[in-house]
GUTIVO-217988 format. One line per 3 residues: number of its first residue (from 1); for each residue x, y, z of N, C-alpha, C. Coordinates in Angstrom, 2 decimals, padded with zeros to 5 digits. Layout:
N
NUM	X:Y:Z:X:Y:Z:X:Y:Z ~ ... .
***
This chain:
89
1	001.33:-012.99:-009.32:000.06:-013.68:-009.21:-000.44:-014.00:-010.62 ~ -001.22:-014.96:-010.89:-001.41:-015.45:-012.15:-003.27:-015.53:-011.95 ~ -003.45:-015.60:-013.07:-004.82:-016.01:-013.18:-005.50:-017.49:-012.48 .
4	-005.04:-018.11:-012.23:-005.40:-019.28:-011.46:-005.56:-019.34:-010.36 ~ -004.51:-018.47:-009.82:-004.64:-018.25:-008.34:-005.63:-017.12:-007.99 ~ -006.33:-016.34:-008.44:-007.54:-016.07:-008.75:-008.32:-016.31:-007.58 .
7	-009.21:-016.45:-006.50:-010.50:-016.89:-006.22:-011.18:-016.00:-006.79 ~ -012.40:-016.43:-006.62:-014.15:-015.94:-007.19:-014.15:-014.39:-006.34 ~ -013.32:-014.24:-005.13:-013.47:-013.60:-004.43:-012.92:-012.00:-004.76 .
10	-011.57:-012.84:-005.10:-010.59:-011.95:-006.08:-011.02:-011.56:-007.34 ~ -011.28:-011.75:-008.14:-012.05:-011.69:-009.18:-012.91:-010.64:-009.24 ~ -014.29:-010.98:-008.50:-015.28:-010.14:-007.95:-015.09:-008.88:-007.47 .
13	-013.82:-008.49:-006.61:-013.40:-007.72:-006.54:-012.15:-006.85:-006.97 ~ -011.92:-007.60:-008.08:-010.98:-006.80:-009.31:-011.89:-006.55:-010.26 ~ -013.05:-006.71:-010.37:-014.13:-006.19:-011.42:-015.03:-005.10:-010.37 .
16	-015.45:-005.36:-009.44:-015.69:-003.99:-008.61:-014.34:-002.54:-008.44 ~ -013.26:-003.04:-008.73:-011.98:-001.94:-008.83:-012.20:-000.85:-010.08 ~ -012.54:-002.18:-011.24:-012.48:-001.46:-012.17:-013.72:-000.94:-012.66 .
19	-014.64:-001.30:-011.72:-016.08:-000.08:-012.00:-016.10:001.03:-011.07 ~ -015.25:001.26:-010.85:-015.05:002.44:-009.72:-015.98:002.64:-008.65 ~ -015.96:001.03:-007.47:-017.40:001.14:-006.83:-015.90:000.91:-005.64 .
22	-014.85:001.33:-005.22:-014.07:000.58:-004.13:-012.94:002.32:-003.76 ~ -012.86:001.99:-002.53:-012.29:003.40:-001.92:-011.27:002.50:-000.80 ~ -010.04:003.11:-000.74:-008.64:002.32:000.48:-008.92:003.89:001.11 .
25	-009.31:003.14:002.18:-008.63:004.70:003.90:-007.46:004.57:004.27 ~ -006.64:003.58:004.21:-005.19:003.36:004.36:-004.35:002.35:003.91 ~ -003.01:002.71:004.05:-001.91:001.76:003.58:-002.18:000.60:003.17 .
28	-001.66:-000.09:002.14:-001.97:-001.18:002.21:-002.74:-001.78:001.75 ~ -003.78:-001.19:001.06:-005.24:-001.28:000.24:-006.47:-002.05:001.95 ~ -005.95:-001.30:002.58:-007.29:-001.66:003.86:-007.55:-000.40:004.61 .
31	-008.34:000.18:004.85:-009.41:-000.78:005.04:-009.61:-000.59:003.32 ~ -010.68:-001.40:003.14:-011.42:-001.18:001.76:-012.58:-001.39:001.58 ~ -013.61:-000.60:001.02:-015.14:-000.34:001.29:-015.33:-000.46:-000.52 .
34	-016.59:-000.83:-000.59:-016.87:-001.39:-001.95:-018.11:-000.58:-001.67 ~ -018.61:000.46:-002.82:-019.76:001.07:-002.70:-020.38:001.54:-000.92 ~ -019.26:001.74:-000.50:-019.24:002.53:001.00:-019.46:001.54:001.89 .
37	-019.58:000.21:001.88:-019.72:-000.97:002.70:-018.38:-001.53:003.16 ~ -017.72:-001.74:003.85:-016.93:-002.81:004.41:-016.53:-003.73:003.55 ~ -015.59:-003.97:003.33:-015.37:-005.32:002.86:-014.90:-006.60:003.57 .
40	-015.83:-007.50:003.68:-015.23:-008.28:004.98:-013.93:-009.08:004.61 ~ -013.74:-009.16:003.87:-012.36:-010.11:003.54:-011.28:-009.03:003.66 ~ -010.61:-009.08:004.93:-009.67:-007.89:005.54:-008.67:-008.30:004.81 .
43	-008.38:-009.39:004.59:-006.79:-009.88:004.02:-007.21:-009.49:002.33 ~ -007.77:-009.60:001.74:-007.73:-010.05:000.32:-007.27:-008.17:-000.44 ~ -007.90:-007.27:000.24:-007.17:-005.90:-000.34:-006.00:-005.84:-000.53 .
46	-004.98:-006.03:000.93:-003.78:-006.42:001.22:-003.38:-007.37:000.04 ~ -003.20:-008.41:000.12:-003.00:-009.31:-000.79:-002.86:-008.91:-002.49 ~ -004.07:-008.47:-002.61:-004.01:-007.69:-004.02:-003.05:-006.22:-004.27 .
49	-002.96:-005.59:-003.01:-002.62:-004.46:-003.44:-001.01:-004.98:-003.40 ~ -000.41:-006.12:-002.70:000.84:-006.37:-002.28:001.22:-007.30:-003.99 ~ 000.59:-007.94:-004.37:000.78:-008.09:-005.52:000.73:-007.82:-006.82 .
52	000.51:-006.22:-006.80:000.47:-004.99:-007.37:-000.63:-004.89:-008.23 ~ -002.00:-005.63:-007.78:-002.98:-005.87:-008.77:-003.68:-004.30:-008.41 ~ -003.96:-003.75:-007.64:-004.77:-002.34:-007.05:-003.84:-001.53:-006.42 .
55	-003.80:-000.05:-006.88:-003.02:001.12:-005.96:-004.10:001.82:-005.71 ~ -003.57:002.92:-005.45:-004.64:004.33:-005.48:-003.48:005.45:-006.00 ~ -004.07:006.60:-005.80:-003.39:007.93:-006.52:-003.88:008.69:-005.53 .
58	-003.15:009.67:-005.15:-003.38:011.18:-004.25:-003.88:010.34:-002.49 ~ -003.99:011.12:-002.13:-003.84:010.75:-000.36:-005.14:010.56:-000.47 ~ -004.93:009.61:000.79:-006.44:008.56:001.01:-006.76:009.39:002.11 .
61	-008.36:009.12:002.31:-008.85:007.95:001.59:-009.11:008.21:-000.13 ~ -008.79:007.38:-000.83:-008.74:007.38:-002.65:-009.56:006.37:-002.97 ~ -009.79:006.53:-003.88:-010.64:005.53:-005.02:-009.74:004.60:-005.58 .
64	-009.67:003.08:-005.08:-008.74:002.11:-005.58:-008.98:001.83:-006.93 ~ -007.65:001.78:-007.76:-007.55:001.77:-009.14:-006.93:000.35:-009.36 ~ -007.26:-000.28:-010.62:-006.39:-001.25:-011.17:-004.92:-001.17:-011.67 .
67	-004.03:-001.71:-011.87:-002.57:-001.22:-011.91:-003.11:-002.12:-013.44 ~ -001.84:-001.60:-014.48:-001.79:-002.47:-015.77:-001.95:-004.14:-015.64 ~ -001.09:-004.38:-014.44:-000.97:-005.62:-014.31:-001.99:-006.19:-013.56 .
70	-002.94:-005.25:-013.10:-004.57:-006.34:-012.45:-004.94:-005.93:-013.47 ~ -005.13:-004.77:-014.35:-005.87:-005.22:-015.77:-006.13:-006.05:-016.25 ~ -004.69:-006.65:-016.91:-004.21:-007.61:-017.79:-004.48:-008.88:-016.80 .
73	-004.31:-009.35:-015.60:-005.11:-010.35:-014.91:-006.39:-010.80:-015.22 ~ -007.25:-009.77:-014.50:-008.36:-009.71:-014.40:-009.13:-010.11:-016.10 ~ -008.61:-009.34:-016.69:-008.63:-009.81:-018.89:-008.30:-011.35:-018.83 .
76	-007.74:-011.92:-018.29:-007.09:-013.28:-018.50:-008.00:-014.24:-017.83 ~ -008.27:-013.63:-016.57:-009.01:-014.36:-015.73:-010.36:-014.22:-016.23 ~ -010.94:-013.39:-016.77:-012.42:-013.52:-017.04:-012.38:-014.47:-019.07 .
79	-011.19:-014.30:-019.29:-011.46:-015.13:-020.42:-010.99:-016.36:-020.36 ~ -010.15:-016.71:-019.13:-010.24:-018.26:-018.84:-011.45:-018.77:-018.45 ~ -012.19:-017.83:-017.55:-013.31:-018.72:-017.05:-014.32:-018.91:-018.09 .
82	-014.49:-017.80:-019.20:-015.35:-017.71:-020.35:-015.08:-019.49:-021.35 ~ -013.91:-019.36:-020.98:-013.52:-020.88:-021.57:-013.61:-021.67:-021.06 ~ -013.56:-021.85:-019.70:-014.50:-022.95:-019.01:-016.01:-023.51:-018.94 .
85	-015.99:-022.16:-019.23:-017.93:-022.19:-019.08:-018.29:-022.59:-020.30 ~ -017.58:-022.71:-021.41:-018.20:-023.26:-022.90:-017.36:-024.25:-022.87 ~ -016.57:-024.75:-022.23:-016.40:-026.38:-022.34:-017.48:-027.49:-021.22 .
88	-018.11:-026.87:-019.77:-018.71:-027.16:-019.37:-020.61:-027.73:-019.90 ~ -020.39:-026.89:-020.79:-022.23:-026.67:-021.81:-021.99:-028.16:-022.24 .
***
């Protein structure tokens, strides 16, 4: 997965990963609760966790973590958009 392919959605919730506000009850990065709420986008955990952007550690339910490689995404993706937004001004 690359930074482009990205939604706002994805994004949003690769920066909620890495503030430690998101918990997986099972396989798969689903269910997945963001500050103990639901997350309604059932597919997009899945998705991320299948493209190795979020794991967890120790038996769930766990606190979903960023993998190096949603790090380094998520870094890319917030400084592409930083560069959009100052060519937009």
């Amino acid at each position: 997965m690359t930074p482009s392919q990205l939604s706002n959605r994805d994004r949003a919730l690769l920066r909620a990963v890495a503030a430690g506000r998101c918990t997986v009850a099972g396989a798969y990065g689903t269910p997945l609760t963001i500050d103990g709420y639901s997350f309604t986008d059932q597919f997009a955990g899945p998705r991320l966790t299948g493209a190795g952007l979020i794991t967890t550690t120790g038996p769930l339910p766990a606190p979903a973590q960023l993998t190096p490689t949603g790090q380094a995404i998520l870094r890319a993706a917030t400084s592409r958009r930083s560069a959009e937004t100052r060519r937009t001004r």
